[in-house]
N, C-alpha and C positions, 0 to 999 in steps of 0.2 A: 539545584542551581545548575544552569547550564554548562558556568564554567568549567564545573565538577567533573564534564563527561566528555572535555575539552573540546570546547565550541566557545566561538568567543563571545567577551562580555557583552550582555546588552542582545542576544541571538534571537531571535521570537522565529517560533516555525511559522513558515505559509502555510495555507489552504490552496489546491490545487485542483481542478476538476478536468476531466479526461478521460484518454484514454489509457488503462493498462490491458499491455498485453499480456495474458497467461496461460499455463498450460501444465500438465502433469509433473512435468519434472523443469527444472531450470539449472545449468550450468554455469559456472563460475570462467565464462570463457571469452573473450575480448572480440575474436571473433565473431561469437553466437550474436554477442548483444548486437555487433558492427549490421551484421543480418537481417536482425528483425528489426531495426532500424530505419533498413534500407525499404522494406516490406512497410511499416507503418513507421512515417517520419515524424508524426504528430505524439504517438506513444509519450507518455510520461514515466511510463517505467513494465519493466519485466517481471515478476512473479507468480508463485505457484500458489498460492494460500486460495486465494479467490477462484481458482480452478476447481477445488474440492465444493464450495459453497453453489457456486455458477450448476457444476454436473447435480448435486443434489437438487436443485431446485428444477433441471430441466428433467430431471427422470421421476420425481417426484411423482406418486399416482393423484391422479383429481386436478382437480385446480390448480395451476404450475404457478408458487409464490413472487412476489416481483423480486428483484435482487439488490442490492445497495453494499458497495462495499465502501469501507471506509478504511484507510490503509495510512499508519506510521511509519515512516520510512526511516530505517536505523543502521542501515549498512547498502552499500550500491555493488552485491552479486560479487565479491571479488572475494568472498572467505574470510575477509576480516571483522568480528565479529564484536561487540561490545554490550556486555550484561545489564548496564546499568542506561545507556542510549537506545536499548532494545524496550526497558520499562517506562524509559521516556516516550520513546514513541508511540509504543501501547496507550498510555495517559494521554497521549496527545489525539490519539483517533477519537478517545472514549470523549474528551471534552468537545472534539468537533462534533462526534454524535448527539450528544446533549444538549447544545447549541442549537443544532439543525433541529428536532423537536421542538424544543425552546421557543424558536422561530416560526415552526409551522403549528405549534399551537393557538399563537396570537394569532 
């Protein structure tokens, strides 16, 4: 339940498509974000995870795989961190995954 992970009643996550920007490491810093902002105003958000997936695919030998991320968004870079809105978000990419299939199989 939503309420559970204090988000209020009745909450349904969006679906967002975009741009994230990402890159090796990311900082918990007010300014950094203010920055890369400034650089891409369109950005949907900052992280590092899709950086790892992105480098593997582009250094890959042979045939360079296409990429697709799909991203739960559980905390906004500031350190505050919650266990149980982090496996919500998890659940929440995997269902969009599923969906998008879903869709592109019909």
């Amino acid at each position: 339940k939503v309420e559970e992970l204090g988000l209020p009643e009745g909450h349904l996550p969006s679906i967002k498509y975009g741009l994230l920007v990402s890159g090796s490491s990311v900082v918990a810093s007010a300014q950094q974000v203010e920055e890369v902002l400034e650089r891409f105003p369109n950005a949907l958000g900052l992280e590092m995870e899709m950086f790892g997936v992105y480098t593997a695919a582009v250094t890959s030998l042979g045939r360079r795989p296409n990429v697709l991320g799909i991203k739960g968004v559980a905390d906004f870079g500031n350190g505050a961190k919650h266990k149980r809105l982090q496996a919500f978000a998890s659940v929440a990419a995997l269902r969009t995954l599923e969906a998008l299939l879903f869709q592109l199989q019909s």
